[in-house]
C-alpha positions in Angstrom: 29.4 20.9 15.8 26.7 23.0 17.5 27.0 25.4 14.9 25.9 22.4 12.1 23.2 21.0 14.7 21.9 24.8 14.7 22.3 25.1 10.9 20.6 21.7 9.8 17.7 22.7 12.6 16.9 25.6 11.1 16.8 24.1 7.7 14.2 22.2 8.7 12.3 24.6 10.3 12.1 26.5 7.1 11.2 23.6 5.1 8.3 23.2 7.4 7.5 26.6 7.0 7.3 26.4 3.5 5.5 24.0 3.1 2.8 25.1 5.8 2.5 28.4 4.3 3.1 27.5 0.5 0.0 27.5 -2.2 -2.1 24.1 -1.2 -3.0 21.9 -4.2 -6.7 21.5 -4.9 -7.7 18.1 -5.0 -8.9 17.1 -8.4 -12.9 17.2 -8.4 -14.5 14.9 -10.3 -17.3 17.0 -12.4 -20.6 14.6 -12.2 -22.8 14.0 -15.5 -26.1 15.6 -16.0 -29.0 13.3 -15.1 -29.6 13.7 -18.9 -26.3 12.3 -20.1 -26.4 9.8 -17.3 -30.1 8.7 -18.4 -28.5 8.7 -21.8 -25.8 6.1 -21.5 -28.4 3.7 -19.4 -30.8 3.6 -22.4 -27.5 2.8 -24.6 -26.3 0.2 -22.5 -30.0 -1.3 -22.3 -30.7 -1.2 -25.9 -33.2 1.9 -26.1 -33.1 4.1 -28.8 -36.8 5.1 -29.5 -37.7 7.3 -26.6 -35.5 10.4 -25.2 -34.4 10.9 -21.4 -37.0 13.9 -21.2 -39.5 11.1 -22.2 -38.5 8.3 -19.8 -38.4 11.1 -16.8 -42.2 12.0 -18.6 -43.5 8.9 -18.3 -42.5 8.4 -14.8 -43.9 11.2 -13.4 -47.0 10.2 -15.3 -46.8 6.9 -13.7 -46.4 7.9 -10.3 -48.9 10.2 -10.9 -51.7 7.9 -12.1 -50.8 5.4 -8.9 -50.6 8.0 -6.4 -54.2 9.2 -7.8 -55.9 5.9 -7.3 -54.3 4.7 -4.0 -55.8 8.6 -3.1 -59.1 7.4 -4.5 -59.1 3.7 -2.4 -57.2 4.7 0.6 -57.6 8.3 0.6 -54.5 8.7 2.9 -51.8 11.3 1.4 -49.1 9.3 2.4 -49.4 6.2 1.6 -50.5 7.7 -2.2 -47.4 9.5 -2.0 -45.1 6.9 -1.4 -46.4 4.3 -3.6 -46.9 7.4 -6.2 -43.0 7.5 -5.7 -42.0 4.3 -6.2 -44.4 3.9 -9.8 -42.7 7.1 -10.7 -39.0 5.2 -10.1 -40.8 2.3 -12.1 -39.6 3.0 -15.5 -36.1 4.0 -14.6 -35.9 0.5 -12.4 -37.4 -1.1 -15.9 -34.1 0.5 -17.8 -31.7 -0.7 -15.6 -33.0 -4.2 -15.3 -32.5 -3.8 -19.0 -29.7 -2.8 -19.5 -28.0 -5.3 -16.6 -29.8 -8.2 -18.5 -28.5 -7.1 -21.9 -24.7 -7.0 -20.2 -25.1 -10.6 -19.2 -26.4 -11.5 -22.5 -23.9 -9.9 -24.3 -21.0 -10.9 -22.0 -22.3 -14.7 -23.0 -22.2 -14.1 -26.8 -18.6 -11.4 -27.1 -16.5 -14.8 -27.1 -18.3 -16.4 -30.0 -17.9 -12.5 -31.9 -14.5 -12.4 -31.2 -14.0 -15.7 -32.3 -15.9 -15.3 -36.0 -14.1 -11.9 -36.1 -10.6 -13.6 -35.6 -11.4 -16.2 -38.4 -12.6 -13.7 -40.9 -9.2 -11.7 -40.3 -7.4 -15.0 -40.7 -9.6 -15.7 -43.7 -7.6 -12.2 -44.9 -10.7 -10.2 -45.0 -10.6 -6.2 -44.2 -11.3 -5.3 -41.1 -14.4 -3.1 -42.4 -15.7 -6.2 -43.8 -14.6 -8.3 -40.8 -16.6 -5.9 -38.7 -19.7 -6.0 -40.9 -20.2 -9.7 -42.1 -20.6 -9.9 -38.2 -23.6 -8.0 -39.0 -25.0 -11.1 -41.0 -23.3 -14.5 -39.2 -22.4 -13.1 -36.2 -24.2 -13.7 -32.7 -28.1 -12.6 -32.5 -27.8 -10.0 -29.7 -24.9 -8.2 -31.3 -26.1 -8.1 -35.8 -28.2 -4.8 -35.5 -25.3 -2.6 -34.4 -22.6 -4.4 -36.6 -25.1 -4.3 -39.3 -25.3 -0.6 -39.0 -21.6 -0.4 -38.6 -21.7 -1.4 -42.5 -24.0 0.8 -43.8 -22.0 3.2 -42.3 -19.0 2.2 -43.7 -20.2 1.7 -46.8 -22.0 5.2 -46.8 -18.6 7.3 -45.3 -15.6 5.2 -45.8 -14.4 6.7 -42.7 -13.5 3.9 -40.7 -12.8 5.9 -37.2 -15.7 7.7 -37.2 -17.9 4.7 -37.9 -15.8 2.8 -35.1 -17.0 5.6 -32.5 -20.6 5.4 -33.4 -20.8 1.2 -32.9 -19.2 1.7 -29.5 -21.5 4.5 -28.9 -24.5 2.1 -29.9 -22.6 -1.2 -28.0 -22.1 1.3 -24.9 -20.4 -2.0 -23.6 -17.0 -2.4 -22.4 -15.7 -5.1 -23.8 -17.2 -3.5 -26.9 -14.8 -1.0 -26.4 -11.7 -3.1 -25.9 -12.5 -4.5 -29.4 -13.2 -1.5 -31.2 -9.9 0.2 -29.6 -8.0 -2.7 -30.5 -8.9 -2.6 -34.3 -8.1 1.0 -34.3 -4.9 0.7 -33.2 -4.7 -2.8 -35.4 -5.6 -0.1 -38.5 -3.6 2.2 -37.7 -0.1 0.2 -36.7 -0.7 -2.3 -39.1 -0.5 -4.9 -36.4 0.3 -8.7 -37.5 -0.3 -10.4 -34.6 -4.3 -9.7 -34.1 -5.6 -12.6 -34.8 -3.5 -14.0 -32.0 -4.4 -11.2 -29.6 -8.7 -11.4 -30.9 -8.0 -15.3 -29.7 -6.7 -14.5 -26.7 -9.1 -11.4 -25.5 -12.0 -14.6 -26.7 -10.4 -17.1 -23.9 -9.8 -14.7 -21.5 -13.8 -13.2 -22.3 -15.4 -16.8 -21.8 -13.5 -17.7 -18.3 -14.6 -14.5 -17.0 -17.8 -15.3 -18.7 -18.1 -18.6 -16.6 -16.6 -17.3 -13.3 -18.8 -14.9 -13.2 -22.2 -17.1 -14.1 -21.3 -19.3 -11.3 -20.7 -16.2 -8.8 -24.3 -14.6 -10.0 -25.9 -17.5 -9.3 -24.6 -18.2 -5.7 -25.4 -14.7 -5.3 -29.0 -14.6 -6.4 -30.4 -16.0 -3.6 -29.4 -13.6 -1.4 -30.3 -11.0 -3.5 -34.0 -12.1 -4.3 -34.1 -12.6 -0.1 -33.5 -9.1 0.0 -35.5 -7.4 -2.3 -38.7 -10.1 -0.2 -37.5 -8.5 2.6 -37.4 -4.6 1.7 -41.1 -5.5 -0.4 -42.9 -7.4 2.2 -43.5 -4.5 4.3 -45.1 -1.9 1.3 -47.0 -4.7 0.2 -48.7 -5.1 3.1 -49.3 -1.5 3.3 -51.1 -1.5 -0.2 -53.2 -4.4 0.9 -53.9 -2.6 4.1 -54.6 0.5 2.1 -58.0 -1.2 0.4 -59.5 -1.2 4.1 -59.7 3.0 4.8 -61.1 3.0 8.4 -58.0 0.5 8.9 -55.3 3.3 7.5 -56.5 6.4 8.1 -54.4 6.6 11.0 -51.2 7.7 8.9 -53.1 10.6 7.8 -52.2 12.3 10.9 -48.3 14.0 11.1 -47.2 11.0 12.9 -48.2 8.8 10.1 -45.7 11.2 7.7 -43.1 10.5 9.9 -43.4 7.2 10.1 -44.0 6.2 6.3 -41.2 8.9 5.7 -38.3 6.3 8.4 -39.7 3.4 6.6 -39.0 4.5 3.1 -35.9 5.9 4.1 -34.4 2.5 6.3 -35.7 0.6 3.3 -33.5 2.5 0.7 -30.5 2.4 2.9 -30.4 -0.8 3.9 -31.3 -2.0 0.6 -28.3 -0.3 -1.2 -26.0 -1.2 1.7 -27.2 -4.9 0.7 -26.3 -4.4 -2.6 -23.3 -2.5 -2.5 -21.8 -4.8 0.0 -22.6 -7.8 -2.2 -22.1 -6.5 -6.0 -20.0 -8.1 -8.1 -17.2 -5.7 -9.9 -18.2 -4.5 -13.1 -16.2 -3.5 -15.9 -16.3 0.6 -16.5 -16.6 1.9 -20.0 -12.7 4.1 -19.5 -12.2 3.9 -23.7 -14.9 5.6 -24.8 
């Protein structure tokens, strides 16, 4: 008996051993996208094809440059025309995003009615290619210009996968995605039961569609309370910054540490607010 209580004790002594001095797995890390290709996918998702990422950063930095410049010129306090210089040059990207979130919501509204025509038309016994394109023409308002050019495409190529990745490149929308990915597979499977599936994915869109609506607008409030809050303060400042014998006190090192805490509570606690209080968002995982 001892000897099997000795045995099984050094068994698991050398199983601890092992796996103390065995090769540790590396966690997985994540690799994060370029500012470029993140830049990128917000102008997609907001709509923006005419201007380039180098050009948006261009024109903020031009922006912040031209404010900073004349709050130097009334105030002529370095940094208060810093910091205001620094928000302007954050005003283009804030401009995008608003963009792009109000283009979401405006899309999430119209997907059902899409879904819907695109069930008939396959019910009708159209093609999926020409499903996909006559949305182009009596489909929603919001979504005609890419299905439009999802046509042309088509009609150019013939290659319907390929012409399938370029819409949902142009949608850069998730539920965009889950549409296009269905009608591949649809294609490629030959599946009989999409009309019923197109019907369902439409029911399913316009509840979340209506949950959500009633969540964003108990939610507003708050948010709009917030963003008063965080703006109050700077606004002051640039009203403050017209009288110079009144703010030439934060020319002074102290002044730089104080503008510098400000900024910085300000941006933490107005992220906090919103990441606290955000609503989940669907994530584009089928592109």
């Amino acid at each position: 008996m001892g000897a099997l209580i000795g045995l099984l004790l050094g068994i698991g002594l050398l199983l601890v051993w092992h796996a103390v001095s065995g090769p540790r797995a590396r966690p997985v890390r994540t690799r994060r996208r370029p500012v470029q290709q993140r830049l990128s996918e917000l102008m997609a998702a907001a709509g923006i094809d005419a201007i380039t990422p180098r050009q948006l950063l261009l024109s903020g930095a031009g922006t912040g440059a031209v404010v900073a410049s004349v709050f130097l010129v009334a105030s002529r306090t370095w940094p208060v025309s810093v910091a205001f210089g620094a928000f302007a040059a954050y005003l283009p990207i804030a401009l995008v995003r608003a963009r792009a979130r109000r283009r979401r919501n405006e899309l999430r509204d119209v997907w059902p009615d899409a879904v819907d025509n695109l069930a008939s038309a396959v019910r009708a016994g159209l093609a999926l290619p020409e499903a996909l394109a006559q949305l182009g023409v009596r489909g929603p308002e919001p979504l005609r210009a890419p299905f439009l050019r999802f046509g042309e495409d088509y009609r150019a190529t013939g290659r319907f996968h390929a012409c399938l990745d370029v819409l949902k490149d142009r949608l850069a929308d998730p539920t965009g995605d889950r549409v296009c990915e269905s009608l591949r597979i649809a294609r490629e499977v030959g599946g009989s039961d999409l009309g019923r599936l197109l019907r369902t994915l439409s029911s399913f869109l316009r509840d979340d569609a209506r949950t959500r609506a009633e969540l964003e607008t108990r939610q507003g409030w708050v948010v709009n309370a917030a963003r008063l809050a965080v703006a109050a303060p700077w606004i002051l400042l640039g009203f403050l910054s017209l009288r110079t014998e009144s703010i030439r006190a934060y020319n002074a090192p102290g002044g730089w540490v104080v503008l510098g805490i400000g900024a910085v509570l300000c941006v933490v606690a107005y992220r906090l607010m919103l990441r606290l209080g955000r609503l989940p968002e669907d994530v584009r995982v089928l592109r």
